[in-house]
C-alpha positions as CSV (number, residue, x, y, z in Angstrom):
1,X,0.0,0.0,0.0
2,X,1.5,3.1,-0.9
3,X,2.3,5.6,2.3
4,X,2.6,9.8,2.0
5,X,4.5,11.3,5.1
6,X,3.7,15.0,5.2
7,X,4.2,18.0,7.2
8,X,4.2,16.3,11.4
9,X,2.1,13.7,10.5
10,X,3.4,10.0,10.2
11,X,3.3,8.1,7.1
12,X,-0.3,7.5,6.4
13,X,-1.7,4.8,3.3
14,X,-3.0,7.3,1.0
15,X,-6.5,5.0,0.6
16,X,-7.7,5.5,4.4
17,X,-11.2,3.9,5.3
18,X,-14.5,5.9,6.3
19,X,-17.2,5.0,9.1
20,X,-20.2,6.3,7.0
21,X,-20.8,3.6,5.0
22,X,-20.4,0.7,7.2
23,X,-22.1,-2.7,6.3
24,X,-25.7,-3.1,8.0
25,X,-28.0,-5.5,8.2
26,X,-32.2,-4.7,7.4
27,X,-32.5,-3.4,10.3
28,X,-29.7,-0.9,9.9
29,X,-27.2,-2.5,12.7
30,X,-23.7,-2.6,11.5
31,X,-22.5,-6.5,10.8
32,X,-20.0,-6.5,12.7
33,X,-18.8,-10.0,10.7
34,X,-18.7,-8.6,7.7
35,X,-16.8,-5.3,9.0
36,X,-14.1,-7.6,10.5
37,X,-13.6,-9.5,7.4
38,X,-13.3,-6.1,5.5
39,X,-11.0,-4.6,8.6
40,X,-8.7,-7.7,8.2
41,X,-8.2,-7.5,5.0
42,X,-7.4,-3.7,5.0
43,X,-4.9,-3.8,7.5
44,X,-2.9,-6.8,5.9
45,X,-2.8,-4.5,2.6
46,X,-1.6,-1.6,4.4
47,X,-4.7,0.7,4.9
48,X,-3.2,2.5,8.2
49,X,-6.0,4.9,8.6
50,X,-9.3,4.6,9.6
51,X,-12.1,7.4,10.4
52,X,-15.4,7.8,12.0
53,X,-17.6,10.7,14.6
54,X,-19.2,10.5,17.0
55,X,-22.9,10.4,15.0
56,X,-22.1,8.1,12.6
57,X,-24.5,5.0,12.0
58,X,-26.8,6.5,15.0
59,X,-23.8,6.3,17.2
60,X,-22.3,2.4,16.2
61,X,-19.7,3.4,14.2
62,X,-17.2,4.0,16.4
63,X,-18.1,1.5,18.9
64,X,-17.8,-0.8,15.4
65,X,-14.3,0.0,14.7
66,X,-13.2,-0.5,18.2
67,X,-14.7,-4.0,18.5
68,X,-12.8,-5.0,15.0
69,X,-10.0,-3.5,15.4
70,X,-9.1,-4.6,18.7
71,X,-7.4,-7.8,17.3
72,X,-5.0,-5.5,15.8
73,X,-1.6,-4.6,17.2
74,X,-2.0,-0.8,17.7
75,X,1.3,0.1,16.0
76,X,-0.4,-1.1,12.7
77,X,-3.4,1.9,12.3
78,X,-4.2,5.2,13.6
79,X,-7.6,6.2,14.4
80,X,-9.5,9.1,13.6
81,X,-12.5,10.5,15.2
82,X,-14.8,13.3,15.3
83,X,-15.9,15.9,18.0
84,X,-19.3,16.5,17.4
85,X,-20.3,20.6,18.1
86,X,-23.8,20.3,18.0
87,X,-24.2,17.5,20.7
88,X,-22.7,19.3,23.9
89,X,-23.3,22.9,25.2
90,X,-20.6,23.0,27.4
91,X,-17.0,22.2,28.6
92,X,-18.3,19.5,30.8
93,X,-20.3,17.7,28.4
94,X,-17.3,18.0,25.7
95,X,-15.1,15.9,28.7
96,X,-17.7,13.4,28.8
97,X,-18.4,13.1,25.3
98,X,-14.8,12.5,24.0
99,X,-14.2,9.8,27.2
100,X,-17.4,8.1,25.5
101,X,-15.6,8.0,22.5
102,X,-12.7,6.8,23.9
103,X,-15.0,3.7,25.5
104,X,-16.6,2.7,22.2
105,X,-13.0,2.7,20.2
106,X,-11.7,0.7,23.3
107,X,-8.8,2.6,23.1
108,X,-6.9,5.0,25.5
109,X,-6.0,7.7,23.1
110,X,-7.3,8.6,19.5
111,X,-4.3,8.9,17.0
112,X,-6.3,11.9,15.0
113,X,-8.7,14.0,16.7
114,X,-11.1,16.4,14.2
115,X,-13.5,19.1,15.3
116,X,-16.5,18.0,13.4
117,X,-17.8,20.4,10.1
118,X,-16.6,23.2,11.2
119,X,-17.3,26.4,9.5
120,X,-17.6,30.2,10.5
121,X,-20.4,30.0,13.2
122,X,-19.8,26.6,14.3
123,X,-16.3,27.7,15.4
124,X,-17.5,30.9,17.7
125,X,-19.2,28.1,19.7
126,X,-16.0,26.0,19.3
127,X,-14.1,28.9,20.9
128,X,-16.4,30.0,23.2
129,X,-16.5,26.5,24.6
130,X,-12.5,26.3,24.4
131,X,-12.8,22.9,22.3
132,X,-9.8,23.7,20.6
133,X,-7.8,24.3,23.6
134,X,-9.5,20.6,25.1
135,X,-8.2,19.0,22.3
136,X,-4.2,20.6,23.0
137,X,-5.1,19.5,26.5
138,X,-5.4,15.9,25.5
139,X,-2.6,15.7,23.7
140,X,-0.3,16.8,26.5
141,X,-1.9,14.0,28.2
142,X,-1.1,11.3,25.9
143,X,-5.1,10.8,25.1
144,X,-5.0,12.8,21.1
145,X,-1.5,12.3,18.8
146,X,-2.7,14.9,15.9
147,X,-5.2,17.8,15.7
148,X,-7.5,19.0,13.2
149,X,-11.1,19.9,11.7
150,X,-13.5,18.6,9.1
151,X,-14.6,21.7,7.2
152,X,-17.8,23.0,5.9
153,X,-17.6,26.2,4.6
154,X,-15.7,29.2,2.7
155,X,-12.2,29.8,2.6
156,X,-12.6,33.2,4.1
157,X,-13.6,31.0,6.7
158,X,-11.2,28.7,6.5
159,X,-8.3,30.9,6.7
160,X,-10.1,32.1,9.9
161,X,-9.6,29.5,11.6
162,X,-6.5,28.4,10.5
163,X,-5.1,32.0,12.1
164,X,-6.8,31.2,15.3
165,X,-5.6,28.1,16.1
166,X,-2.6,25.2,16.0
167,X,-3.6,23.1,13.7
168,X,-2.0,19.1,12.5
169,X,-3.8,18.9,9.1
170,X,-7.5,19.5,7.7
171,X,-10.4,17.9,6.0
172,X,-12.0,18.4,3.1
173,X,-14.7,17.5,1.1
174,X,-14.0,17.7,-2.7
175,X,-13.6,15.9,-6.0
176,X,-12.5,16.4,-9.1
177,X,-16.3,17.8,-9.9
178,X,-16.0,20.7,-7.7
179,X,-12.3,21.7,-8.3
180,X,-13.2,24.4,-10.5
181,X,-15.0,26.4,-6.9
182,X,-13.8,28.1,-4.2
183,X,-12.3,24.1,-2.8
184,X,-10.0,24.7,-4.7
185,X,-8.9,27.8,-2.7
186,X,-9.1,26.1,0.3
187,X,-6.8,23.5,-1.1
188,X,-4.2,26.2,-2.0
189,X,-4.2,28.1,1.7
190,X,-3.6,24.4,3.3
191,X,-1.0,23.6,0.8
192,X,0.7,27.4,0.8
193,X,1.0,27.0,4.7
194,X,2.3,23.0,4.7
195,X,-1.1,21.6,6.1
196,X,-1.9,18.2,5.3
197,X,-5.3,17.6,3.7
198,X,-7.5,14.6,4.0
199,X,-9.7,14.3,1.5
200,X,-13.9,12.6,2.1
201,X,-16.3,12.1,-0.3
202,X,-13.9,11.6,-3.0
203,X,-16.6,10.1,-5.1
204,X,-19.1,12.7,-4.6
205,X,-21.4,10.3,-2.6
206,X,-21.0,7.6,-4.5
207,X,-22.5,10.0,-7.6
208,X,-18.8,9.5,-9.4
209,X,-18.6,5.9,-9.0
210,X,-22.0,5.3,-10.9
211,X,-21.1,8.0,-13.3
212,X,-23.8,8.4,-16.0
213,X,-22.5,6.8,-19.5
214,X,-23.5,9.6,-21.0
215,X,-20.1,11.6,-18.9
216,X,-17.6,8.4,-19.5
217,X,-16.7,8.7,-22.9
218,X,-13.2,11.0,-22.1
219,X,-12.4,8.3,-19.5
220,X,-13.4,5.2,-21.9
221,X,-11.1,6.6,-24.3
222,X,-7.6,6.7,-22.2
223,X,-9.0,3.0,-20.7
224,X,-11.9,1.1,-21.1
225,X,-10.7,-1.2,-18.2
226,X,-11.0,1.4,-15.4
227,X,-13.8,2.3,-13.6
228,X,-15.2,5.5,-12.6
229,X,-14.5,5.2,-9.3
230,X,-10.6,4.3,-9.6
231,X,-10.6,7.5,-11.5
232,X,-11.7,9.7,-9.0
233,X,-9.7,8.8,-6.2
234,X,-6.7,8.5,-8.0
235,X,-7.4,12.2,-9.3
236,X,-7.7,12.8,-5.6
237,X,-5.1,11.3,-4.3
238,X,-2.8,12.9,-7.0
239,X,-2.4,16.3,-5.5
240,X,0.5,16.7,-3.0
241,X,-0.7,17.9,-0.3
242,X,-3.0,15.1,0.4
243,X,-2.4,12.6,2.9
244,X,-5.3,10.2,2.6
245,X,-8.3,10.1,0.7
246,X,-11.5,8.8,2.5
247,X,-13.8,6.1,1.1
248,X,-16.6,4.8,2.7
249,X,-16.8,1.0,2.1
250,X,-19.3,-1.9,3.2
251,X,-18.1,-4.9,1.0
252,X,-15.4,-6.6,0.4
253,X,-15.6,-5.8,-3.3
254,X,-15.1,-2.6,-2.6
255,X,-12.4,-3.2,-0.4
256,X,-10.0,-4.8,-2.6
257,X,-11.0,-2.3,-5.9
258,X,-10.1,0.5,-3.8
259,X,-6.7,-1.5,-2.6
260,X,-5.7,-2.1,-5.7
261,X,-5.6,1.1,-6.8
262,X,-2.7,1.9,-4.6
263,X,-0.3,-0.6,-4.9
264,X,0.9,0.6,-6.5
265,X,0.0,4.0,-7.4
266,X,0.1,5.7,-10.0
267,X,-0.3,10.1,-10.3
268,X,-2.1,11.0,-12.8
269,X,0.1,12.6,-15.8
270,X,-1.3,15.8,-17.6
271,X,-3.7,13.8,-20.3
272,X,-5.4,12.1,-17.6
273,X,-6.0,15.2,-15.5
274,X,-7.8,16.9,-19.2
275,X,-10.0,13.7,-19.1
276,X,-11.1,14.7,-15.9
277,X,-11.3,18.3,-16.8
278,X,-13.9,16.9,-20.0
279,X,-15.6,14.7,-18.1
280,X,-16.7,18.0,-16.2
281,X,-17.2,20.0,-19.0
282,X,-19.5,17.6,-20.6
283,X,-21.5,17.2,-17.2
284,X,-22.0,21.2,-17.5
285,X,-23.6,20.5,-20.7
286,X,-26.7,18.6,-19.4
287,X,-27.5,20.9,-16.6
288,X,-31.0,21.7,-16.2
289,X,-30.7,26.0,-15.8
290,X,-27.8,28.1,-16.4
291,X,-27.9,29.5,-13.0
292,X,-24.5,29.7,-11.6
293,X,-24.8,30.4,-8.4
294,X,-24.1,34.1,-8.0
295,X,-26.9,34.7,-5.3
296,X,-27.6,38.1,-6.6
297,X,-31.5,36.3,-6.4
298,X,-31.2,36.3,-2.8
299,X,-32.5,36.8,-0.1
300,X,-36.1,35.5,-1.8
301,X,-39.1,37.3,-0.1
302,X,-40.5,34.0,0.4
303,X,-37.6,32.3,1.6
304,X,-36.7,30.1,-1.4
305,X,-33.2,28.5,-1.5
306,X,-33.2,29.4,-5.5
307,X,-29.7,28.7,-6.3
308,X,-30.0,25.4,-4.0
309,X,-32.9,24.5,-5.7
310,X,-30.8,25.3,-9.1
311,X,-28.0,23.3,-7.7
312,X,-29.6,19.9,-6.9
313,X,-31.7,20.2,-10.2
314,X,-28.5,20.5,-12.2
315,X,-27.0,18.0,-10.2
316,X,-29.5,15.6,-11.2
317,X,-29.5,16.4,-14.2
318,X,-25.9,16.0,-14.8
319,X,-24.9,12.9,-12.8
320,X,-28.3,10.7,-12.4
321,X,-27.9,10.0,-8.7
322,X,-31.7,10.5,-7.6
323,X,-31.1,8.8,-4.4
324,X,-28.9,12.0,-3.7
325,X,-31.2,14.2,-4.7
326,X,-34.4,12.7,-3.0
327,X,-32.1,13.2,0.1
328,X,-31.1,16.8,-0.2
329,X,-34.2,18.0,-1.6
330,X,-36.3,17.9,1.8
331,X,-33.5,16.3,3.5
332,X,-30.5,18.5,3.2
333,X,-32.6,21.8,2.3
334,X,-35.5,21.8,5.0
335,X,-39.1,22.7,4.1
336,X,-39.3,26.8,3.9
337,X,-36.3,26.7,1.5
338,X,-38.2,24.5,-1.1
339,X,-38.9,25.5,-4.9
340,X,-42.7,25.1,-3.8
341,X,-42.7,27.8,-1.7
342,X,-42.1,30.2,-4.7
343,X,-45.1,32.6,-5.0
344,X,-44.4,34.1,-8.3
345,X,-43.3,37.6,-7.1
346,X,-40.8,37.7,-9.9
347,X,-38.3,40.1,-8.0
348,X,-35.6,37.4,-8.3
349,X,-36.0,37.8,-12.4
350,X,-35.0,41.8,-11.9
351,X,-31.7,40.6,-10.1
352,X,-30.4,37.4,-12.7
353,X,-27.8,38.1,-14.6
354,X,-28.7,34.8,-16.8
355,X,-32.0,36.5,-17.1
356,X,-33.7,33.1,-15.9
357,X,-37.4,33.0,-15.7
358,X,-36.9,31.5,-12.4
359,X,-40.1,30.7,-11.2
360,X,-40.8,28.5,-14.6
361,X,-37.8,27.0,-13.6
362,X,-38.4,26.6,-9.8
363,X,-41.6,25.0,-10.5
364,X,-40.0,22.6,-12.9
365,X,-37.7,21.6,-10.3
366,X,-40.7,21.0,-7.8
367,X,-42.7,19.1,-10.3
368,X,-39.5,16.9,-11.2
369,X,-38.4,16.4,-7.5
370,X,-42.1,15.4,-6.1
371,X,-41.9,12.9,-9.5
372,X,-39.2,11.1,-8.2
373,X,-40.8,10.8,-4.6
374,X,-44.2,9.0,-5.9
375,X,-41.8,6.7,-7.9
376,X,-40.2,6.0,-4.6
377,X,-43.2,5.1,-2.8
């Protein structure tokens, strides 16, 4: 398994393993036999990193990881886990939240410790419960080896935080997809000040694993052998200042693609990354509206999301993944924010640039969205 040592961190396998996506059974219990078959195998082909929070699998995930790995000489993986902001209100219930975690991973100290989706407002609560400082504390102790945060937000925000505190390594969600957005800034502040990245969602929830044929054709033609998903983790795991790229797993199948991919691994070389770059490109083409996300709409008198609802439409449009967007549209976007609460006022139409007729299009996305719900019923 290849290995990346970067700025004070030790050398990590640049494939680590997620707690997201853990095999269940109907009842949504993790297997705990099939996890320590996967597990196994993982650690005897070098994946040295392993990641879960504290919320994860309604609370099993970690207690998962430390039942399977518990076999496992300690010296061969370093756990990482989340501190979760929104389930404790104050110093006290930080303490006993993180010795919880320590009793479900059945481990005396955590190897990575992450302040969980952080972002502007999440970190005033952060500081004004001196999280940050806990987790310094903890490491003086021996109980936390390396420090960081999983990050939700902008880099204005991100370089916030990055002044404010001392800080191992970072984070990120992003794929090759959304490289052209402000990620991509956030990626250059961490690599201009010689902070390791972890990468999650590499694949997009899954969306760039079952990529559409319609998007393949630039990949098909450099190899027809590889799959969608090997390309976008080795795209990830391509840029230098990553140390691991995340992927959630719950087969074994999955388990030894994703290996494989590493040993040994390859970079991708300047015609592969142009693949990518028309894989995108051709994804733009299907989009649904040409909003692009300005917010010059906003705020809507009626409290519309309207570039969210844009987003998810063209989202679906582009990729397919309807599971994805049945789950953000009423799942990640909450009720008042939906395109049905549109009233027609048409003051969003004086402020588009693209000169959308965005209540056509808002009721379109409605219409399309509450389509794919009766279909799931």
């Amino acid at each position: 398994m290849y290995k990346r040592q970067l700025g004070n961190l030790p050398a990590l396998s640049v494939m680590g393993t997620g707690g997201m996506r853990l095999p269940c059974d109907a009842n949504g219990t993790v297997d705990l036999d099939r996890m320590q078959e996967m597990i196994d195998f993982l650690i005897e082909s070098g994946v040295n990193y392993f990641d879960s929070a504290f919320g994860y699998h309604e609370g099993q995930s970690e207690g998962a990881f430390g039942h399977c790995l518990k076999k496992h000489d300690r010296s061969r993986f370093h756990m990482a886990t989340k501190i979760p902001p929104w389930n404790f209100d104050t110093e006290e219930g930080l303490k006993d939240i993180f010795q919880k975690q320590l009793d479900r991973l059945q481990m005396a100290y955590l190897d990575f410790s992450l302040i969980h989706a952080l972002g502007r407002d999440m970190w005033e609560k952060m500081k004004r419960l001196n999280a940050h400082e806990f987790q310094h504390r903890m490491r003086q102790e021996g109980k936390i080896g390396y420090i960081g945060f999983s990050f939700h937000d902008n880099s204005k925000a991100l370089e916030q935080i990055l002044n404010e505190g001392q800080w191992d390594f970072v984070q990120l969600a992003m794929d090759y997809t959304s490289w052209s957005g402000d990620i991509q800034n956030c990626y250059r502040i961490l690599e201009e000040r010689g902070i390791p990245c972890m990468i999650m969602t590499p694949l997009r929830g899954g969306a760039l694993a079952r990529l559409p044929e319609k998007l393949q054709t630039p990949f098909k033609k450099m190899d027809p052998n590889a799959s969608p998903a090997s390309w976008a983790m080795r795209w990830a795991a391509s840029l230098p200042g990553v140390a691991v790229v995340l992927s959630g797993v719950n087969s074994m199948k999955e388990c030894r693609e994703n290996t494989s991919l590493f040993k040994p691994f390859e970079p991708f070389n300047e015609e592969e990354q142009q693949a990518c770059q028309k894989v995108v490109a051709l994804a733009e083409s299907f989009q649904g509206t040409p909003c692009n996300t300005c917010r010059y709409c906003m705020p809507c008198p009626a409290g519309v999301d309207i570039p969210g609802m844009f987003w998810i439409y063209n989202d679906l449009k582009k990729f397919e993944d309807v599971n994805m967007a049945k789950w953000r549209y009423g799942g990640e976007f909450t009720a008042e924010r939906l395109a049905d609460k549109c009233t027609g006022c048409e003051q969003c139409m004086e402020k588009c640039p693209q000169k959308i007729d965005i209540p056509k299009e808002l009721k379109q996305v409605h219409e399309t969205f509450t389509e794919i719900k009766k279909a799931s019923e």
